[in-house]
C-alpha positions in Angstrom: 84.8 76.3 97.7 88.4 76.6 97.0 88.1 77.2 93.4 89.7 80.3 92.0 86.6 83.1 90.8 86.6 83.1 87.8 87.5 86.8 85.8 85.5 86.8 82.1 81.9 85.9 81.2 79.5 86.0 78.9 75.8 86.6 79.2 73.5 83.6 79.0 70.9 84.3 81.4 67.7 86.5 80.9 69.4 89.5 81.7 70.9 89.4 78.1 67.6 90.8 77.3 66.2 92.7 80.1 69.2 94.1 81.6 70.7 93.2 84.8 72.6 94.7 87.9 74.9 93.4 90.7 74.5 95.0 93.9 77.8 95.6 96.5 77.0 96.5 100.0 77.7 95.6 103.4 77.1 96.6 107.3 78.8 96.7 110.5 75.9 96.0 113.1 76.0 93.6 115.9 73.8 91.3 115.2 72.7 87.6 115.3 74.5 85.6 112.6 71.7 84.2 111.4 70.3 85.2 107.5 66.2 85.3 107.1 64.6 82.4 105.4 63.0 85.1 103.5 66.0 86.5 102.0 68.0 83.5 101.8 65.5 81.3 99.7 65.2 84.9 97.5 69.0 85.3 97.3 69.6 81.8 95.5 67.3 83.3 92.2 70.2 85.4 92.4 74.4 84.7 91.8 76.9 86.2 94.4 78.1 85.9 97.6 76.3 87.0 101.2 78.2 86.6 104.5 76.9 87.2 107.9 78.8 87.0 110.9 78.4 89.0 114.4 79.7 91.9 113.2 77.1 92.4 110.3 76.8 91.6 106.5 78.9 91.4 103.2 76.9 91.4 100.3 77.6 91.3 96.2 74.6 89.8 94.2 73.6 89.7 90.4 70.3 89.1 88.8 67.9 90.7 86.5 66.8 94.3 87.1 63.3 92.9 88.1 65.2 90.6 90.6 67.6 92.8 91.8 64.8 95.3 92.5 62.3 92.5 94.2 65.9 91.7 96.5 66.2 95.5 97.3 62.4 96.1 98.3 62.9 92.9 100.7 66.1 93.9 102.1 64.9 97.9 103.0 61.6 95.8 105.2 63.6 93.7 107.0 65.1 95.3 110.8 68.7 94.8 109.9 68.6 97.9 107.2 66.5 99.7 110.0 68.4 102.9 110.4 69.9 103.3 107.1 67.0 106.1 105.5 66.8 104.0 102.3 63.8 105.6 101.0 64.5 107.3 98.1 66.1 106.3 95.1 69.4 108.1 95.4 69.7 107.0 98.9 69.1 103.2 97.9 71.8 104.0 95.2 74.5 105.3 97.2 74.2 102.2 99.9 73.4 99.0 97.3 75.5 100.4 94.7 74.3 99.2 92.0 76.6 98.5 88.7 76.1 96.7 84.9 75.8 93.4 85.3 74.3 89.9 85.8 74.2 86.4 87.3 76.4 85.1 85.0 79.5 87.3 86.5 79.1 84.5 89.1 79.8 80.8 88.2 77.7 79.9 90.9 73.8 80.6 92.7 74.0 82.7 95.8 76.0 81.4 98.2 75.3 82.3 101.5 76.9 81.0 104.8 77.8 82.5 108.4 81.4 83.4 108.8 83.9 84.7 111.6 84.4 87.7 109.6 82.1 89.1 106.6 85.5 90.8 105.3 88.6 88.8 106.4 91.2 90.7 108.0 92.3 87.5 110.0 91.5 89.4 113.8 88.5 87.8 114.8 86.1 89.6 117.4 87.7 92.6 116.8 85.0 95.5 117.3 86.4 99.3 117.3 86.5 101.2 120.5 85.3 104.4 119.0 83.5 104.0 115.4 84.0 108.0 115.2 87.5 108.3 115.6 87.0 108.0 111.6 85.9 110.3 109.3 83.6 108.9 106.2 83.6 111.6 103.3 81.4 111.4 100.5 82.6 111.0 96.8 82.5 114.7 96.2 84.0 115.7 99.7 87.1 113.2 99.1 87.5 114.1 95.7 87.7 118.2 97.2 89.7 116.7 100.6 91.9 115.1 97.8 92.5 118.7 96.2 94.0 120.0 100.2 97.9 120.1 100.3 98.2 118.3 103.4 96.6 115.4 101.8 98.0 111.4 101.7 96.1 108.7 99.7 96.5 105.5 100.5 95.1 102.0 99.4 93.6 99.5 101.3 93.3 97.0 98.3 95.0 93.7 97.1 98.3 94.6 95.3 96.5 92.9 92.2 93.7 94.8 92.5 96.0 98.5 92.8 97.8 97.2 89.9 95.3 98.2 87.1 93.5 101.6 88.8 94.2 104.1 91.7 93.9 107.6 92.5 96.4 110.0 92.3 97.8 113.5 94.1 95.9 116.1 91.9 99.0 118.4 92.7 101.9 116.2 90.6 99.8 112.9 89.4 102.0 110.5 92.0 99.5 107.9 93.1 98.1 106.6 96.0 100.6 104.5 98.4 99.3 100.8 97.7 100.5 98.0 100.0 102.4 95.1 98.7 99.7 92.8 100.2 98.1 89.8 98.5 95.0 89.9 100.7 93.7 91.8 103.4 94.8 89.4 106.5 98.1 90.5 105.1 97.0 94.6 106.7 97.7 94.4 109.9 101.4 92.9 109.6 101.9 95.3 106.8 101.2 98.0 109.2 103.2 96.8 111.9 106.6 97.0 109.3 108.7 99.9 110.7 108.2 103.0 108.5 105.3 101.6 106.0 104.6 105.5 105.2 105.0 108.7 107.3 102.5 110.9 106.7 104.5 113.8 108.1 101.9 116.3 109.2 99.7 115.1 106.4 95.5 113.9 106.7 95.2 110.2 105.8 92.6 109.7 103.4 92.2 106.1 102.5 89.7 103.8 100.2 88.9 100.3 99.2 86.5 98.6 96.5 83.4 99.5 98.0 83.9 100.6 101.8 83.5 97.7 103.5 87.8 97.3 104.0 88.5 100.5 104.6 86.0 100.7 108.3 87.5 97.7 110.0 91.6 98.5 108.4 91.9 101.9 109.5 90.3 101.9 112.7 92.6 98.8 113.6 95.2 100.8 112.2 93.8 103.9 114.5 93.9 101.8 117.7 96.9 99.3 116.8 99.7 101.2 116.3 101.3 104.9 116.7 99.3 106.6 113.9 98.4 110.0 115.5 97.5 111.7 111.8 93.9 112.0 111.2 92.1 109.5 108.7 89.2 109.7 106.7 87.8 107.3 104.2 86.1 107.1 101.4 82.1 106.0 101.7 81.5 103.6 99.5 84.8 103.3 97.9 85.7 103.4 94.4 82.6 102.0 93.3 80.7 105.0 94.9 83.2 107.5 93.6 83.3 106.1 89.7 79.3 106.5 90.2 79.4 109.9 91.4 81.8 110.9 88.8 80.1 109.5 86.1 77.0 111.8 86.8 79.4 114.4 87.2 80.6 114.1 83.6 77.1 113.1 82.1 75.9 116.3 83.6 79.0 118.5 82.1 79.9 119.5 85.4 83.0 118.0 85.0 85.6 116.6 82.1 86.4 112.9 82.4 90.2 114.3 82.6 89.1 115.5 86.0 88.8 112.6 88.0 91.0 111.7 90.4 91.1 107.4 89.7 92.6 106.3 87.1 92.4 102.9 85.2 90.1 100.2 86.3 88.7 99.3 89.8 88.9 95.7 90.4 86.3 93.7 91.0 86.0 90.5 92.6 83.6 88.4 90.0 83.5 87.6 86.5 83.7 90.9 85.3 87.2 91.5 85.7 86.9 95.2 86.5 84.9 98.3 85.7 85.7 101.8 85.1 83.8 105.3 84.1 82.0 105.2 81.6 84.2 106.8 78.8 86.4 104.0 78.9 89.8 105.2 80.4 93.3 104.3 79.5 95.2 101.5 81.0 97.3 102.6 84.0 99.3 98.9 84.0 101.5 97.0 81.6 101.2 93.2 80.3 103.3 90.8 82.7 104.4 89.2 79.8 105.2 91.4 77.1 104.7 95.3 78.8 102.5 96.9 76.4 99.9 98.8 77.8 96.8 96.9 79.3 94.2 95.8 81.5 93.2 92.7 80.8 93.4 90.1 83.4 94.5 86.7 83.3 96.0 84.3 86.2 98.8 82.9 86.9 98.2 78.7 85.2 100.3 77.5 88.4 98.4 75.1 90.6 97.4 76.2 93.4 98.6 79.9 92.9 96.0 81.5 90.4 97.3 85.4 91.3 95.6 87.9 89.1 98.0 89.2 86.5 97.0 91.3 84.0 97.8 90.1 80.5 97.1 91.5 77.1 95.4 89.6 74.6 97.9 88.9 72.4 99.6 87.5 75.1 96.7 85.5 76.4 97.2 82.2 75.0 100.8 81.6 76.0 101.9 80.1 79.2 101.0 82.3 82.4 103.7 82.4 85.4 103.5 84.7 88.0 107.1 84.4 89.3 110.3 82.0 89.3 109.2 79.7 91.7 105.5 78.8 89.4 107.8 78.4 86.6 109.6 75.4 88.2 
């Protein structure tokens, strides 16, 4: 605890040979805060982080395919994934989402504790009134939504994370409005700021990493302030959506030109990021230097540590984020 995660890797575990994955999924369900003996002595074969609280789970684990698999078959038996219609493949796909990977992306085993919150957006035993005044839309039906006139993106991420890969307005390649927030306790004040955004007769369609943001922010946002325009977001987030696409493409349905993110998603382990498969172009520019990149370094300041994305040739000299680490 209280060390900064760290943002490259490289492989020195078993997976090197037999591949591995790292799952990111989650659940808002009432429930007893207590994790099962069975899963928690299986989780700590694995690296990540699992959080259970009373409003459900937050989970990102790595391991070997053979381990992420055993985790997956023990998770879809126990009564907390009751509900969820996990039995085929593709259905087990979309929830667990699973991505390239392995325990190494985490300098640390499992580690797996009870919390207030299992995403922290710093308003504890907060529960929506109405979990349908939300609309959740597929990858394929926000990627069409996305395509309507009347349609405003906006992103529920970290400023740092926005920074290096967002979708755009199909229409004129604008992108997404993304919050000058540093983490997500940060939402709520930003959305109590006099004119944030007016969405002027527009839909509201809204996304995070993996989903797990985006169903606590905008129904806050929903039943905490004057928003009357209709929201959607996206199911499963960006993760779900680069997935989707890259079948899209790998099936010729579709060109890699046509999707709507562009750049990297950030994620939050070792990995830094990940994107489609056909390697896109960088969408940010070296704090240092501002050539085109999206390589990610942090900011050497004790105590500070923001993500900043620095290019490697830049790597090696001294990293400030702003005037005040430089002091």
């Amino acid at each position: 605890q209280g060390q900064s995660d760290p943002i490259t890797y490289s492989c020195s575990c078993k997976a090197a040979e037999r591949g591995g994955e790292v799952l990111l999924f989650y659940r808002y369900w009432t429930n007893d805060p207590q994790l099962p003996l069975e899963l928690r002595d299986l989780a700590y074969s694995l690296g990540g982080k699992i959080r259970v609280a009373s409003e459900g789970y937050n989970v990102t684990v790595a391991g070997t395919k053979d381990e992420i698999e055993s985790f997956i078959e023990e998770c879809c038996s126990h009564w907390s994934f009751t509900g969820l219609s996990l039995g085929t493949k593709e259905a087990r796909d979309r929830f667990f989402k699973p991505s390239e990977g392995c325990a190494c992306v985490f300098n640390r085993v499992a580690n797996v504790r009870v919390a207030a919150e299992i995403t922290p957006m710093g308003i504890q035993d907060y529960l929506p009134q109405d979990w349908n005044i939300i609309e959740s839309l597929s990858p394929e039906e926000f990627h069409q939504r996305c395509h309507e006139e009347n349609a405003l993106l906006l992103d529920v991420r970290n400023h740092y994370e926005s920074r290096i890969g967002y979708f755009v307005d199909p229409h004129n390649g604008e992108a997404a409005i993304r919050p000058q927030i540093r983490r997500f306790s940060q939402w709520p004040q930003y959305l109590k700021n006099a004119g944030v955004f007016d969405p002027n007769g527009k839909q509201i369609l809204t996304y995070c990493t993996g989903g797990i943001r985006c169903e606590k922010a905008v129904r806050w946002m929903k039943e905490n302030t004057t928003q009357s325009a209709p929201v959607s977001t996206l199911k499963g987030g960006v993760a779900a959506y680069l997935a989707w696409m890259d079948d899209e493409i790998s099936s010729g349905r579709k060109q890699p030109s046509e999707s709507l993110f562009k750049g990297r998603n950030y994620v939050f382990d070792a990995r830094g990021s990940t994107s489609l498969s056909h390697g896109p172009e960088p969408v940010s520019t070296c704090h240092i230097c501002g050539q085109s990149s999206s390589q990610l370094n942090k900011c050497q300041s004790k105590g500070c540590h923001l993500v900043l994305v620095v290019c490697l040739d830049c790597s090696d000299k001294d990293i400030r984020c702003c005037s005040s680490c430089k002091e």
